[in-house]
C-alpha positions in Angstrom: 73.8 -24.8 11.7 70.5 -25.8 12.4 68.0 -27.3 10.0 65.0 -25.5 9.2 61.6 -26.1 11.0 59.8 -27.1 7.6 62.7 -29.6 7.5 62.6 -31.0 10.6 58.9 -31.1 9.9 59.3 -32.8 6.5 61.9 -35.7 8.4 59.0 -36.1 10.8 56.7 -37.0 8.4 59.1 -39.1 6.7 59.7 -41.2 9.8 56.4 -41.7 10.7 55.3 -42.9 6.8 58.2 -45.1 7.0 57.4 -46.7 10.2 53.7 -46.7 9.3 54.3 -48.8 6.0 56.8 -51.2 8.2 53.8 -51.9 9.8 51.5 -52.4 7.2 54.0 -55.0 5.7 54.5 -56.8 8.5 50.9 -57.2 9.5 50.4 -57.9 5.7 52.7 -60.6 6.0 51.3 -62.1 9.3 48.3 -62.2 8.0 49.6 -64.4 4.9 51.7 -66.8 7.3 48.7 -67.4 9.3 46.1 -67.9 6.4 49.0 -70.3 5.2 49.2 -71.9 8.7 44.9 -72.7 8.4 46.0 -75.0 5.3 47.5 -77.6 7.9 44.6 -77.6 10.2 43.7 -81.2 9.8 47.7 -82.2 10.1 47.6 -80.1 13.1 44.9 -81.8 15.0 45.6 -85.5 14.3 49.4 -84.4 15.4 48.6 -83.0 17.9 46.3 -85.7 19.5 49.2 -88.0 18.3 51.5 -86.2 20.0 49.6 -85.4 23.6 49.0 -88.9 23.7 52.1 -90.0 24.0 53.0 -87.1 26.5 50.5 -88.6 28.6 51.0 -92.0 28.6 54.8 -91.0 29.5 53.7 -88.7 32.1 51.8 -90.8 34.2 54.1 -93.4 34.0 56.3 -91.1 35.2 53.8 -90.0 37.9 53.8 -94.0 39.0 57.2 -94.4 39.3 58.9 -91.0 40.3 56.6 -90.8 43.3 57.6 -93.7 44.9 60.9 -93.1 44.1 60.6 -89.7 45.5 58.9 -91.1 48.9 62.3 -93.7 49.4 64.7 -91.4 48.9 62.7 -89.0 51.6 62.9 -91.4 54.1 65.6 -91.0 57.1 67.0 -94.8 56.8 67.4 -94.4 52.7 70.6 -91.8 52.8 73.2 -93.7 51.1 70.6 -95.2 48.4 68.9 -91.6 47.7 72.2 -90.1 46.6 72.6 -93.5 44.2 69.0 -92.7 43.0 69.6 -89.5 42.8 72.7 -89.6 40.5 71.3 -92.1 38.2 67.9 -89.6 37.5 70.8 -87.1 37.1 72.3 -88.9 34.8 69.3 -89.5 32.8 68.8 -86.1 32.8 72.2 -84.8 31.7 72.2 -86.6 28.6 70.8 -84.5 25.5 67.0 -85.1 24.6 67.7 -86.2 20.9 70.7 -88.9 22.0 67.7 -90.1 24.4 65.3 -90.4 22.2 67.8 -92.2 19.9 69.3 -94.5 22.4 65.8 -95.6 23.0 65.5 -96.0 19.5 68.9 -98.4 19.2 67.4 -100.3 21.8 63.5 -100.8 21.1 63.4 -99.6 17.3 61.4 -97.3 15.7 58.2 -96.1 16.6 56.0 -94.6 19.7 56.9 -97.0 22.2 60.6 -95.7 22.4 59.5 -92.1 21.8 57.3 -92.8 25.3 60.0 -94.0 26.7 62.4 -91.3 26.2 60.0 -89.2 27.0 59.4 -90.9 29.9 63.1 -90.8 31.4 63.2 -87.1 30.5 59.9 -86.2 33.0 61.3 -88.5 36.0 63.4 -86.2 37.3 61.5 -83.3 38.1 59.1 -85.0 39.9 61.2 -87.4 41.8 63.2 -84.4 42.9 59.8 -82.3 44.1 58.6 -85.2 45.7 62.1 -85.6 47.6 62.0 -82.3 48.8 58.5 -81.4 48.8 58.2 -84.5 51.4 62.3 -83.4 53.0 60.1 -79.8 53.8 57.3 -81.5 55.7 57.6 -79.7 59.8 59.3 -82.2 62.0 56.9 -81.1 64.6 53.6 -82.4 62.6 55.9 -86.1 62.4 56.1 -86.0 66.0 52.8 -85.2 66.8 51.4 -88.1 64.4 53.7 -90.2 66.1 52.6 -89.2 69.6 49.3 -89.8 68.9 50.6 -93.7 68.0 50.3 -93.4 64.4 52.5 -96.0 62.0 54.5 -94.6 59.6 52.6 -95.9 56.7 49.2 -93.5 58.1 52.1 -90.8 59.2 53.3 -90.8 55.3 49.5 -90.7 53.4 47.9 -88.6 55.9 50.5 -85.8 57.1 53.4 -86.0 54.8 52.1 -86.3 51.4 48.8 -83.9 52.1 51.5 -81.3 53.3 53.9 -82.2 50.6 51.4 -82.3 47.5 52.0 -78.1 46.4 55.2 -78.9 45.9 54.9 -82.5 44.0 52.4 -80.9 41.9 55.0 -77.7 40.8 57.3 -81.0 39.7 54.5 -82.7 38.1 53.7 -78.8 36.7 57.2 -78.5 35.0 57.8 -82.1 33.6 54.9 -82.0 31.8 55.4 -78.6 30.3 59.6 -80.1 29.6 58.1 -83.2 27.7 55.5 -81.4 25.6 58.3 -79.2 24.5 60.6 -82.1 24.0 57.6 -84.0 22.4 58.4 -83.0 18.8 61.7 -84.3 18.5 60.0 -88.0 18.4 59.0 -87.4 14.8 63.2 -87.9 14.1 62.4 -91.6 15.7 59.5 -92.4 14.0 57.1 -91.6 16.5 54.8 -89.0 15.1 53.6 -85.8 16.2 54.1 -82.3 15.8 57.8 -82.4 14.9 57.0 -83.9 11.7 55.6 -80.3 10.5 58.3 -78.2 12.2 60.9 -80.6 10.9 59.4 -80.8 7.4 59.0 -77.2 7.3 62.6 -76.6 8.4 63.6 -79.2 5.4 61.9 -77.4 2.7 62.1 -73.9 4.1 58.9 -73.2 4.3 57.9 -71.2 7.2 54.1 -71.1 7.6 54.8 -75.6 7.9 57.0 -75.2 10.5 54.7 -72.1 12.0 52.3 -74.6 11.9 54.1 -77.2 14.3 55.7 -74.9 16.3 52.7 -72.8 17.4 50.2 -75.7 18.5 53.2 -76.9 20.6 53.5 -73.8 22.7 49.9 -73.4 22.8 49.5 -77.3 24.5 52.4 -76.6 26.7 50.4 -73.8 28.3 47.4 -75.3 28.2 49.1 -78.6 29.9 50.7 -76.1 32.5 47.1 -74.7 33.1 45.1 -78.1 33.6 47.5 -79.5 36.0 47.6 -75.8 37.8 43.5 -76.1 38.3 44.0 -79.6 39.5 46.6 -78.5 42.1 44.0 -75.4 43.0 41.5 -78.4 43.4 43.1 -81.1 45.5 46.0 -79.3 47.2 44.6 -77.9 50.9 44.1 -73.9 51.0 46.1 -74.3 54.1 48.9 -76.1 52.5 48.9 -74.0 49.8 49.0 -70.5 51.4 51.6 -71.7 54.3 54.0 -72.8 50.9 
């Protein structure tokens, strides 16, 4: 038997009151977890200046050595040494963030400079591996028209193949940073400071507007990372290269 229209009616308006005070309590207790999260703002900033600074200092180390790397590997007479290369960054890159970090720690103690350097094995990869390929994917036929028109390898590789290759190092360069300002907080375990300390902290004492606190700045800088690297491809990658990838 069917219920009555008034009571159909009256469930209605049951629903909707319920699902309207859900709402109220849970914007009520947003509210209250971000005016907690406003009480950290001076931890936040000095972290997070900590914290980017050792993501950059490990990125462009990375940048100095994974490039090159990337370029030997590419080239035709390096085959057998690539796939040593290659294996080793593998390697490096298998093995879990946090036994990094604290194998770096075992080795050069506690403290930034083996934070940067796990940090600094962990972004290799990616950008060895796009500059491999990115260099790999450059149109035989643009090699051997440098070439006929008697150019060395060395102006063959920084004028043809790295202009035409530089969309695709930048997408590496694009997803190591964002990897290693995610990966970034864990070296508050080693003593090197940062954002984990809050999100760590706060997952200690169970107290969720602390670890709100890390965890949102670090999301926030790894978009904004991914962004400034993005405009900087925009800017120095060729329109041509970039449409034709």
């Amino acid at each position: 038997m069917k219920p009555e229209p008034r009571i159909r009616a009256a469930r209605c308006v049951s629903a909707a009151t319920g699902l309207l005070l859900a709402g109220v309590s849970m914007g009520a207790r947003a509210d209250s977890w971000f005016s907690g999260v406003a009480q950290y703002r001076s931890d936040m900033v000095y972290q997070s200046v900590q914290m980017m600074t050792m993501v950059a200092i490990a990125g462009v180390l990375a940048i100095v050595v994974a490039v090159p790397v990337g370029i030997y590997m590419s080239r035709p007479s390096q085959r057998h040494g690539a796939a040593v290369v290659m294996q080793t960054l593998n390697v490096g890159q298998a093995i879990p963030k946090l036994a990094l970090l604290a194998l770096a720690m075992s080795a050069l103690g506690i403290g930034s400079i083996p934070a940067i350097f796990g940090l600094w094995v962990a972004t290799l990869l990616p950008i060895a591996l796009n500059t491999y390929e990115g260099l790999r994917a450059v149109p035989r036929s643009l090699i051997e028209a440098a070439t006929g028109m008697g150019m060395t390898p060395l102006q063959i590789l920084l004028r043809v193949e790295l202009p035409n290759a530089l969309y695709v190092i930048f997408a590496g360069i694009r997803t190591a940073l964002a990897i290693t300002v995610g990966t970034a907080p864990l070296a508050f375990l080693i003593g090197g400071g940062g954002l984990g300390e809050l999100i760590f902290t706060g997952i200690d004492l169970n107290d969720f507007t602390m670890l709100l606190a890390g965890a949102i700045p670090t999301a926030l800088l790894a978009i904004l990372t991914d962004a400034f690297v993005g405009q900087m491809q925009r800017r120095l990658v060729s329109r041509g290269v970039t449409s034709r990838s």
